[in-house]
Structure formats: structure tokens, C-alpha cells
N, C-alpha and C positions, 0 to 999 in steps of 0.2 A: 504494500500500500504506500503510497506517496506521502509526502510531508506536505501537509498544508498547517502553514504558520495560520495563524491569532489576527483577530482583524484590533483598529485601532482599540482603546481601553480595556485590554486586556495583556498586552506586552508591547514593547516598542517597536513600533512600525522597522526598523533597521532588520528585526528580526523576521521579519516574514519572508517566505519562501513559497512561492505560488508555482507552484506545479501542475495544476489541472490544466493550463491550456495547452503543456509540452504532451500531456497524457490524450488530451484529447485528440491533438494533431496525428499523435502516432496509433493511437488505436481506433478513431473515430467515432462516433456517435453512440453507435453501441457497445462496445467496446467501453470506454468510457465508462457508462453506467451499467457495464457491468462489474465493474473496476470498485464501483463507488458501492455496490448493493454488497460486494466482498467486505470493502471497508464498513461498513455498517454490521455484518454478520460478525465481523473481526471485534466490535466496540458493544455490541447489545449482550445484554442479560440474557443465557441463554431459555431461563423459567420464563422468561416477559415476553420475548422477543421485542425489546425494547432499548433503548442507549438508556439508561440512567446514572445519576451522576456517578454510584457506587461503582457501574459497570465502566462508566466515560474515567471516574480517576483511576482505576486499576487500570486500563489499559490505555491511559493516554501516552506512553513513550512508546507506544505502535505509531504514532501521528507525528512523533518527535516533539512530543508534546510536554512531559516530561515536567518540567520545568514552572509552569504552568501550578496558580494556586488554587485553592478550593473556591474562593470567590470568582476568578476567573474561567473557572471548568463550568462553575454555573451561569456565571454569564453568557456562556456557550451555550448551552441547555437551553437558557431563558430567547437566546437570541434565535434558536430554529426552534422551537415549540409553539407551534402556532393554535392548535389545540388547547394549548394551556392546562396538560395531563404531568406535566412536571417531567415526561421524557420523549427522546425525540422515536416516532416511527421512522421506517425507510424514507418514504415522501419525506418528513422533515429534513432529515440528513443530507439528501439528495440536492432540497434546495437551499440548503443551508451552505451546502460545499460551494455549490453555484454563485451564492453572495459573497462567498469569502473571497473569490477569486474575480479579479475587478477586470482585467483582461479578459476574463472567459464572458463577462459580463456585459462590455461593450461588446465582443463579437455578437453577443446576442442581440444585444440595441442595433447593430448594424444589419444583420440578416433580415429583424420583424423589418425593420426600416426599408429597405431592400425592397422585402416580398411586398410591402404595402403599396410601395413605389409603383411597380409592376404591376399589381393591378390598377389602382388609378390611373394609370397609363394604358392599359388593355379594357376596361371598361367603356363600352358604348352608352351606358348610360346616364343620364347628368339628372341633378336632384340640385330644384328650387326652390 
């Protein structure tokens, strides 16, 4: 599994190491998230099927993470739990990884932007 560093308020930015977009290029799309469901399988409580913090601090120096305090492993927690179950499912993690990583993020901004382009531009139709 790749090292994806700490986004800001949790460790100092000099520290981050953003890997998902080098992973993405070389493995592509599916690939990728198959990459990421490993990392998630790798970090979850295996009774829960869940990341919880107990599960996220025992194995954060899989993440290179290590280092890393208990306020900060929760702020992780708190920052992909959209749910608000206090830990993260797959989906969370998934797009959790996805924010951390600020390059993989504009590529995304760039693509929707793209395809939007494209149609407005192949659309016959106009709206008054």
C-alpha cells in the first residue's frame, strides 16, 4: 500500500507524500481502486468491517503513518466519516484518499470540466 501523508492540521505540510496520482497513472482507474479497497481491508477491524480508530492507530505505520497522534488519527476518522458512525466504511476511505490527494483532485476538476465542455458543445439544444 502507498504512503499517503496527513493533509494540513494534522502534520506539517513539508511532510506529505502524495502518491495516489503516481499509482493511478501506472495502474489506472481500476486498478487504483482496487489498490485503495486492499488499503482499506489492510486498516479495518476485521469483527466490523470497518477502519476504527482502535483499528486506524494499530495499523497506521502500514500508511507510514506512524508518527501520527491520537488526536490526529481522529481527525482523520472525523474528516472521511460522512455518516457520522465514528468509523470510516470502504466508500469513506475511498473518498477520503481522493481529498487527500490534491493533484488527483484537480485531475478530477479537469476531466468533469472536460466532459461538461463537450457536451455543451455537442448539444443541439438551447434553453431560454
Amino acid at each position: 500500500m502507498a504512503r499517503f501523508g496527513p493533509v494540513d492540521g494534522w502534520v506539517g505540510r513539508s511532510e506529505f507524500e502524495d502518491y495516489l496520482p503516481v499509482m493511478a497513472e501506472k495502474l489506472g482507474a481500476e486498478g487504483l481502486l482496487e489498490e485503495l479497497c486492499n488499503g482499506f481491508r489492510l486498516l479495518a477491524d476485521p469483527r466490523r468491517g470497518l477502519i476504527t480508530f482502535a483499528s486506524l492507530k494499530q495499523n497506521a505505520a502500514a500508511l507510514g503513518l506512524e508518527g501520527l497522534s491520537d488526536g490526529e488519527l481522529m481527525g482523520m476518522l472525523q474528516e472521511g466519516d460522512m455518516d457520522g458512525d465514528g468509523a470510516l466504511d470502504e466508500l469513506e476511505f475511498c473518498v477520503l484518499m481522493f481529498r487527500l490527494s490534491p493533484e488527483l483532485m484537480a485531475e478530477s476538476h479537469r476531466v468533469v470540466d472536460e466532459a461538461l465542455r463537450h457536451e455543451l458543445m455537442n448539444e443541439s439544444v438551447f434553453f431560454f
